[in-house]
GUTORVEX-372685 format. One line per 2 residues: number of its first residue (from 1); their letters; for each residue x, z, y of N, C-alpha, C. Coordinates in steps of 0.1 Angstrom, whole numbers, plus 5000, padded with zeros to 4 digits. Layout:
REM GUTORVEX-372685
NUM = A = X:Z:Y:X:Z:Y:X:Z:Y | ...
***
This chain:
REM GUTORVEX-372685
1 = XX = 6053:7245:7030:6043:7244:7019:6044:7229:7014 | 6047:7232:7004:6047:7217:6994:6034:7208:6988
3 = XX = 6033:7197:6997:6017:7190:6992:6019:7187:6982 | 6002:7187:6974:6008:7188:6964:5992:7175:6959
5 = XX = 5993:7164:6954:5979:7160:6947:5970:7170:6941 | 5954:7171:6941:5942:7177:6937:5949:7172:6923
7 = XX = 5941:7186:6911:5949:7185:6899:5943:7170:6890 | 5928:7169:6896:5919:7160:6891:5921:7145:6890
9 = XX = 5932:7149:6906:5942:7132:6912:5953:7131:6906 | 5957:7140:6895:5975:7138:6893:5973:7128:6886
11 = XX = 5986:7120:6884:5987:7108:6873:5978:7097:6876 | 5970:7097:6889:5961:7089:6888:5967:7078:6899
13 = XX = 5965:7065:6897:5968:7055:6904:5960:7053:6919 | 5960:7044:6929:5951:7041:6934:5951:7027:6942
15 = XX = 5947:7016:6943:5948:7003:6947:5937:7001:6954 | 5932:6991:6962:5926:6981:6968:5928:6967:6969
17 = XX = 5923:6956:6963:5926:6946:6967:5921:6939:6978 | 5927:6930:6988:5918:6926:7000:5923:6910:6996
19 = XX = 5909:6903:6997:5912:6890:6994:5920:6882:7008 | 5922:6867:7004:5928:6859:7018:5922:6859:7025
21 = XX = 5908:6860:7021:5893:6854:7031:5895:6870:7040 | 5892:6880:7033:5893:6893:7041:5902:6895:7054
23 = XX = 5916:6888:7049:5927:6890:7057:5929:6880:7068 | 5921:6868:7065:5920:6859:7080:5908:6862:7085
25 = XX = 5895:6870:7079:5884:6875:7090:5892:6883:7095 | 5897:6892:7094:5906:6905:7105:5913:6901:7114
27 = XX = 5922:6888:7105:5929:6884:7118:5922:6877:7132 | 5913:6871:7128:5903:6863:7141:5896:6871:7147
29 = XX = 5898:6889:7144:5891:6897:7151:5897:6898:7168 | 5892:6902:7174:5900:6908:7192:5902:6922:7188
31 = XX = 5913:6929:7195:5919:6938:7195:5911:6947:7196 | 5902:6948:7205:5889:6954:7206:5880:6957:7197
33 = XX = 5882:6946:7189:5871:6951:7172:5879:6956:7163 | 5891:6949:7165:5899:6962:7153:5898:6973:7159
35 = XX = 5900:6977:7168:5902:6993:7174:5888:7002:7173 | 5878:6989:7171:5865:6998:7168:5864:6999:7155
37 = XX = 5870:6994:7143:5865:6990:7132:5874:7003:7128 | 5889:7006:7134:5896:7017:7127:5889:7031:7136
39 = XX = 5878:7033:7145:5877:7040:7149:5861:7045:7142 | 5855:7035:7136:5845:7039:7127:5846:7046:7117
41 = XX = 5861:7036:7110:5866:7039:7095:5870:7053:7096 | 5879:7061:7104:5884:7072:7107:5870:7085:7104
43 = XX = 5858:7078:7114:5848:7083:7119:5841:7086:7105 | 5841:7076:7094:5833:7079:7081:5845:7084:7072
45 = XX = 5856:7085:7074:5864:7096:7065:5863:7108:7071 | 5865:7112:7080:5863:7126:7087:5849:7128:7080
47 = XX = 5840:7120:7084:5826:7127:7076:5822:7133:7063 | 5832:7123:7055:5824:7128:7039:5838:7137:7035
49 = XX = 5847:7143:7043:5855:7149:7039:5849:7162:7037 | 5858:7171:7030:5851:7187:7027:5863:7193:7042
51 = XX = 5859:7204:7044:5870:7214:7055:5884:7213:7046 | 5883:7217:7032:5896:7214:7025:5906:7204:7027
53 = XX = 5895:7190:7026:5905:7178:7024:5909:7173:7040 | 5903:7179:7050:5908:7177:7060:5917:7183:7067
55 = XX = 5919:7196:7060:5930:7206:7063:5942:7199:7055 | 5944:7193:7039:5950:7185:7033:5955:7174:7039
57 = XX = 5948:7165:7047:5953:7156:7055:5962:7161:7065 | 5957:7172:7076:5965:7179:7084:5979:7178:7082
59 = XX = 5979:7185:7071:5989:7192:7065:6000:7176:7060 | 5995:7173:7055:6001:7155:7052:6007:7146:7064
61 = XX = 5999:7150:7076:6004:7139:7084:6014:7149:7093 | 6017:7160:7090:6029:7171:7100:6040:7170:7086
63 = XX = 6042:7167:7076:6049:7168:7067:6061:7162:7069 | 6069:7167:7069:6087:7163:7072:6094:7163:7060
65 = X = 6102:7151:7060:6107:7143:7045:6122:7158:7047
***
């Protein structure tokens, strides 16, 4: 099955910028708070996801090039 972008997402770009200041607080984190901070972040995308978009991810992260 070929993933495919939501039609609403086609053509559409997507970025984030993270300042320097952002990227030296993370770095002076312990390993321990990154691991909790990606285990939160995970925790609040799983949440506001629909059963759709998480079956969409599924499907995205088993996909072979």
């Amino acid at each position: 099955m070929k993933i495919q972008p939501k039609k609403e997402n086609e053509n559409v770009g997507f970025h984030y910028t993270v300042t320097d200041e952002q990227m030296e607080a993370y770095s002076k984190l312990s390993i321990e708070q990154k691991l909790q901070w990606l285990a939160s972040t995970a925790k609040f995308i799983y949440d506001i996801q629909t059963p759709e978009e998480r079956e969409r991810c599924k499907r995205a992260k088993n996909f072979k090039w």
